[in-house]
N, C-alpha and C positions, 0 to 999 in steps of 0.2 A: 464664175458661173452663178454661184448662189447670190453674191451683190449685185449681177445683174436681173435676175429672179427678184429681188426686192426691191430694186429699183421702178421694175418693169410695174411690182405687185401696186406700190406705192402710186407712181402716175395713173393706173388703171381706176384705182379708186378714187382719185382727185376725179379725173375722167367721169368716172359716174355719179360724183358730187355735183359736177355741173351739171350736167345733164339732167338728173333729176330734179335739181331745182330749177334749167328747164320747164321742164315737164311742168312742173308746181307751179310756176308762176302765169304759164298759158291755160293753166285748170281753175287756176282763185277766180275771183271774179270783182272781187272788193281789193281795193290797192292796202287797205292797212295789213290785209291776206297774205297777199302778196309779199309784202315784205320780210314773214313769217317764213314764206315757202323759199326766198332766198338767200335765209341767213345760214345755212349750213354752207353754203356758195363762198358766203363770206369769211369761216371761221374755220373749216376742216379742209376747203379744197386748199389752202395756203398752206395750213400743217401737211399736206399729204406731200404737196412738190418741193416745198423747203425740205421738208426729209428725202424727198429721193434725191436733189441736189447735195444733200450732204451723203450720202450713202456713196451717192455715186463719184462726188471730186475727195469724200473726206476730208479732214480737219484742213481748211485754206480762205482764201479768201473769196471765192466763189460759195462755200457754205455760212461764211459770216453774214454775206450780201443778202442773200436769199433768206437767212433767221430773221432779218432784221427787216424786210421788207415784209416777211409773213407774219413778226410782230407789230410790224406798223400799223397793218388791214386786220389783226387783230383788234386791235387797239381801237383804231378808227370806226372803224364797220358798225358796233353800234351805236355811237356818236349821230354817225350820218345817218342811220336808220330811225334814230329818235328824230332828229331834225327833219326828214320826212317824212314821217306819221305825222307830227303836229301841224307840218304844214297841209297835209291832206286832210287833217281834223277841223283846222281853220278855216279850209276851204270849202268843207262839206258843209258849216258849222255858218259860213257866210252866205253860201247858196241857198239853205232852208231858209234862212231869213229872209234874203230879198224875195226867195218864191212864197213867201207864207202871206 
């Protein structure tokens, strides 16, 4: 009863990780913004379902999978984020110029 209670608590909140960053990313208006408003997406909605996958099968290999795929997108996410801001930097960066 109660692992299911934190399980449940855990997905609810991945759940409104996305969403909100959702929200965040239809509100910005500037893509470097953007990217801002969807890194919590990136970094807490992972910790929240890797934990309830582990809460809910406990120590096995269905919670090994899951740590290690939400350390991956940790890992990653802002690699890929730096790789495109600069590419939007570049771009803004080549636009001014041929319009100037």
């Amino acid at each position: 009863m109660i692992r299911e209670a934190v399980v449940t608590t855990l997905l609810v909140c991945g759940v409104l990780v996305e969403i909100l960053c959702c929200v965040g990313l239809v509100a910005m208006r500037n893509p470097l913004d953007r990217l801002h408003a969807i890194a919590p997406a990136n970094i807490l909605a992972p910790i929240f379902f890797a934990a309830a996958v582990m809460v809910r099968e406990g120590a096995g290999q269905a919670s090994v999978k899951c740590a290690l795929i939400a350390f991956v997108l940790i890992l990653v996410s802002p690699v890929i984020s730096h790789a495109t801001g600069r590419a939007v930097w570049i771009r803004e960066k080549n636009h001014r110029e041929h319009h100037s």
